[in-house]
C-alpha positions as CSV (number, residue, x, y, z in Angstrom):
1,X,7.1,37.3,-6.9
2,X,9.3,40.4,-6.4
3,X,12.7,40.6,-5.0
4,X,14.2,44.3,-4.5
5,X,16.2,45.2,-1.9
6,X,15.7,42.3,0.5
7,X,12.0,43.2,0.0
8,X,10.0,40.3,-0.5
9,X,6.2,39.8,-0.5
10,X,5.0,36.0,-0.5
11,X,2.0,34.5,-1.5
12,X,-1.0,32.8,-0.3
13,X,-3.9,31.2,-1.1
14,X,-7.1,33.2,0.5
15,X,-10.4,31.4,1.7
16,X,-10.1,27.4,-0.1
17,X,-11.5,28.0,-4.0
18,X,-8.2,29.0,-5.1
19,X,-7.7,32.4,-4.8
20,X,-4.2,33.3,-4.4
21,X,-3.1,36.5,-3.6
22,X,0.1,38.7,-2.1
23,X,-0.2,38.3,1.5
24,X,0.2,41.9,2.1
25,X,-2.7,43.8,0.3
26,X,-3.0,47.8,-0.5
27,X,-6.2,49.3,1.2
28,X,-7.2,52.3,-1.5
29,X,-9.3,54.1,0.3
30,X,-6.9,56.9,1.7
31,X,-5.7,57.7,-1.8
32,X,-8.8,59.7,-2.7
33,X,-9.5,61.3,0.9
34,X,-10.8,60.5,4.2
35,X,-13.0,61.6,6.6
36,X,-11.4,65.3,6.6
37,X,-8.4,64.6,5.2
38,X,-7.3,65.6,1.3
39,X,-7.0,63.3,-1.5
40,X,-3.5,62.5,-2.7
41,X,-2.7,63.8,-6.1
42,X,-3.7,61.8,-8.4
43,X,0.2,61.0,-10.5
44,X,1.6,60.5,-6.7
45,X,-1.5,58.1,-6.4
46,X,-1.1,56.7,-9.1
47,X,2.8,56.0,-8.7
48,X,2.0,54.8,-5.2
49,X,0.1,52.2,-6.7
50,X,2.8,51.4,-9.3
51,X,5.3,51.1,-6.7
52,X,3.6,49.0,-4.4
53,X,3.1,46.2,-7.6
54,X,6.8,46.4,-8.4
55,X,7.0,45.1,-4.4
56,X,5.3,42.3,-5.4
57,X,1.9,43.7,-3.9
58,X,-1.1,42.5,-6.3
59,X,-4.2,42.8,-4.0
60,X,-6.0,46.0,-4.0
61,X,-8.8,46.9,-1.9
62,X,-11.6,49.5,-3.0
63,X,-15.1,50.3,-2.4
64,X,-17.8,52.3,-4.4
65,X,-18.3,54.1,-1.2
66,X,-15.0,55.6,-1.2
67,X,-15.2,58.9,-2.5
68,X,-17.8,58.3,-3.3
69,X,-16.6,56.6,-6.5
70,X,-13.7,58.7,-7.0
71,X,-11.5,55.6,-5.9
72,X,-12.5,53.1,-7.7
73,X,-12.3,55.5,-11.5
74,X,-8.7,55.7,-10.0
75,X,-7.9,52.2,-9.4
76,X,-9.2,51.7,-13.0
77,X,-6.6,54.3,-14.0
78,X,-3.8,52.4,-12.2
79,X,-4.6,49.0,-14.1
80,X,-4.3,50.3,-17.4
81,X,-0.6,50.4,-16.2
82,X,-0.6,47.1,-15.1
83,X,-1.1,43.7,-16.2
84,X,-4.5,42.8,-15.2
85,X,-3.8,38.7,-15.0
86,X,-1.3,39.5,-12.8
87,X,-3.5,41.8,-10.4
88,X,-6.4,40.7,-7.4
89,X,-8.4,43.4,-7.6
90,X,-11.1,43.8,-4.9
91,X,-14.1,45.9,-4.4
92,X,-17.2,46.3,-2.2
93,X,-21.1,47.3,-2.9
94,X,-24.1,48.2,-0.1
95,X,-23.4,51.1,1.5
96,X,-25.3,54.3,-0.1
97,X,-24.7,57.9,0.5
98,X,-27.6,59.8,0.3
99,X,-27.1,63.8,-0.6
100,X,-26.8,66.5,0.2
101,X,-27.1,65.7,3.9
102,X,-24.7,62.5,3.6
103,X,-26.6,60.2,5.2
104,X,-25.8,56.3,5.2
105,X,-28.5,54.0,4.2
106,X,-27.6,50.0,3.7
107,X,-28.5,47.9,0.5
108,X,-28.6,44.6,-0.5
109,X,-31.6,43.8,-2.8
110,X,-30.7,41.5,-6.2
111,X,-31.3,44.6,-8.3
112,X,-29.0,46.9,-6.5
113,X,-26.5,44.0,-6.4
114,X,-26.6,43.6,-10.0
115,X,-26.7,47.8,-10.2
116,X,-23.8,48.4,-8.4
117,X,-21.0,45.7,-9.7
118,X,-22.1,47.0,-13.4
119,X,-21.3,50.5,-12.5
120,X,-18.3,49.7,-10.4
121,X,-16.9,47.5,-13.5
122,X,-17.0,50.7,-15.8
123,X,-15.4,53.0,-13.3
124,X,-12.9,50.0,-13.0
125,X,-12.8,49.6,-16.8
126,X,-12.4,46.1,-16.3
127,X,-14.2,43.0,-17.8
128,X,-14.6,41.3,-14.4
129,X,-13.7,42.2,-10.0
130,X,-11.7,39.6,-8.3
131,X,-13.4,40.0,-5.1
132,X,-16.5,41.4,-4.6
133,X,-17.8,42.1,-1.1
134,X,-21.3,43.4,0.5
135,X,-19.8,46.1,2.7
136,X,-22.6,46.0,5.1
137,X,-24.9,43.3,5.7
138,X,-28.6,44.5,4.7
139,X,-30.6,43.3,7.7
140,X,-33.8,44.1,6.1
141,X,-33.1,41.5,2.7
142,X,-32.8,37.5,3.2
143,X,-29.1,36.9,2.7
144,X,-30.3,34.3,1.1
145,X,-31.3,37.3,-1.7
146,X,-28.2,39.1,-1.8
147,X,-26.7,36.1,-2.1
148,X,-28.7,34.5,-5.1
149,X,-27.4,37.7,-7.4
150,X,-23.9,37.3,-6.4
151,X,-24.0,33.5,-7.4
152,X,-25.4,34.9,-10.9
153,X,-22.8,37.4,-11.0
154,X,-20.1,34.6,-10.7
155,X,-21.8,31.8,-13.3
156,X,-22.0,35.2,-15.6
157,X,-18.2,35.9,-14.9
158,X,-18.7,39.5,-13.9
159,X,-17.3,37.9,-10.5
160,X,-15.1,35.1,-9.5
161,X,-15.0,35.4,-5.7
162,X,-17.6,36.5,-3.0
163,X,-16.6,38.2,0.1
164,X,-18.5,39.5,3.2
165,X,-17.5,42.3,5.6
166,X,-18.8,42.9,9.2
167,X,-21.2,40.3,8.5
168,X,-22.2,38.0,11.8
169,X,-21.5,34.2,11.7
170,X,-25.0,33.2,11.4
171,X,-25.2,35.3,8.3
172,X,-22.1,33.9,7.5
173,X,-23.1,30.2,7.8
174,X,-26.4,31.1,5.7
175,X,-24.6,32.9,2.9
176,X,-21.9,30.2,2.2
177,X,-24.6,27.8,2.0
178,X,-25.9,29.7,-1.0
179,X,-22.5,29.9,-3.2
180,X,-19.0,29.5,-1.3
181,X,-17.2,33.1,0.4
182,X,-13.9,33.3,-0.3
183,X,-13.1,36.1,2.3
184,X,-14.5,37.6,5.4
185,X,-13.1,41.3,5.9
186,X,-13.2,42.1,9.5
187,X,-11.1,44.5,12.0
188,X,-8.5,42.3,13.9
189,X,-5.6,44.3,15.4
190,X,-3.7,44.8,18.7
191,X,-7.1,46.6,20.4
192,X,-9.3,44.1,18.6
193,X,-9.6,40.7,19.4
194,X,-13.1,39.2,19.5
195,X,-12.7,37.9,15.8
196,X,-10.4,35.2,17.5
197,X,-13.6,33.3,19.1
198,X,-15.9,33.0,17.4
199,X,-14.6,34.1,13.4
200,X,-11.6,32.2,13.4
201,X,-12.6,28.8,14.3
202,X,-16.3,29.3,12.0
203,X,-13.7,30.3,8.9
204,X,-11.1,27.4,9.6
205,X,-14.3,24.9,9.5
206,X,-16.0,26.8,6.6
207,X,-12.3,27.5,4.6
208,X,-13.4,30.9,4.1
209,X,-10.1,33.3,4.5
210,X,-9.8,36.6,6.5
211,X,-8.6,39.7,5.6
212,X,-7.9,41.8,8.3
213,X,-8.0,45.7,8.2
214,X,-6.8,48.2,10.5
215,X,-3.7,45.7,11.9
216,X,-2.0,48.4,13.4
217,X,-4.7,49.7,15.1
218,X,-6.5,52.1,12.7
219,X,-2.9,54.8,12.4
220,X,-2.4,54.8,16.3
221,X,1.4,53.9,16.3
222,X,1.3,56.9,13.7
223,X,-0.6,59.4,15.8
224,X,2.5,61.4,17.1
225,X,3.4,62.5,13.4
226,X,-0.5,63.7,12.4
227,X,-1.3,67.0,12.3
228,X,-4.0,67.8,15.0
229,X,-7.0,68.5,12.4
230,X,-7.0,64.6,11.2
231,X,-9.4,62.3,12.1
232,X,-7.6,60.1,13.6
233,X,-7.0,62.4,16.3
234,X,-10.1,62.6,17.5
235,X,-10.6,58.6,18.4
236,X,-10.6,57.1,21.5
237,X,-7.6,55.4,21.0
238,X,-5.6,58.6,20.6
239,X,-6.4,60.1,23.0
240,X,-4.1,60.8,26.5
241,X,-1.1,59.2,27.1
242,X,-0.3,55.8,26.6
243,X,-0.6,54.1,29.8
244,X,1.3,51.5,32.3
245,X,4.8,50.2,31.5
């Protein structure tokens, strides 16, 4: 644990196998560029990163999807500055990009499974992910599937923990009956609530841990200091005037 300046980031343990992790996590994905908006250079990337572990911040979230893979060769850059005992390093697989029209396509099958956490470990350059997710539930493949080459991915070490995101709590239920999830990743913020009836109480039962993204309501308490061309701009959320008192 850190201590600088009063700043001090404690630690907790995430689902019930044991995983322990920083309680506040750094989500990647904007380091390498996002919807329209331009990658960060790659040394003030990099030094983000850096300073955000000297915090005490040793979760790290990344996907192959980002970039697409541009993220994840950078987060593999970061680590070789950083001890890699000391850092929770989590990244997701299922969501492909097909060129040149960009099109989204979901995929879970046991060979792309096993396809994607090899190539993600090389972009890495690491002997072994932390948390691996399925990004997006593949409706069309048994969970049951998916699930069965993740187990193998863990007895073979590649792995240690499983995670879903956006997954439904039937799917849930069905996939931790296969091989334990450590983590659900789900959107719970100010705006976003329905995780609290139905998630909450299934993960509390099941001790399967949350990790919430967008908490601050995906940049809206930021929206007065974006230019007008980002993104962000354009959702519903910031748009008009706040409202009421």
């Amino acid at each position: 644990m850190v201590e600088d300046e009063g700043v001090q980031i404690p630690r907790v343990q995430l689902g019930s196998q044991g995983f322990e992790v920083s309680k506040l996590g750094l989500g990647c994905r904007w380091l390498t560029g996002k919807f329209n908006e331009a990658p960060v250079a790659e040394e003030l990337a990099l030094s983000i990163i850096k300073h955000a572990f000297d915090k005490g911040i040793t979760f790290f979230d990344t996907a192959d999807i980002y970039g697409p893979h541009t993220n994840e060769i950078l987060i593999g850059k970061a680590l070789r500055q950083l001890p890699r005992d000391k850092v929770q390093l989590a990244t997701k697989f299922g969501v492909v990009r097909i060129e040149p029209d960009e099109r989204r396509i979901i995929n879970g099958t046991p060979e792309y499974v096993r396809s994607c956490c090899e190539a993600s470990l090389k972009r890495l350059d690491v002997e072994y992910i932390d948390l691996y997710y399925q990004h997006r539930v593949d409706i069309s493949i048994p969970i049951e599937d998916t699930m069965g080459e993740l187990k193998k991915l863990v007895e073979e070490g590649k792995i240690k923990y499983i995670g879903l995101s956006e997954a439904s709590p039937e799917t849930i239920r069905r996939a931790h009956a296969v091989h334990p999830i450590t983590a659900i990743q789900m959107e719970w913020s100010l705006w976003t609530r329905e995780i609290e009836e139905e998630f909450v109480p299934l993960c509390r039962e099941l001790g399967i841990g949350i990790v919430p993204y967008h908490p601050l309501g995906r940049g809206f308490l930021a929206r007065d200091g974006l230019p007008e061309d980002r993104f962000l701009r354009s959702t519903p959320r910031c748009q008009g005037e706040p409202q009421g008192k």
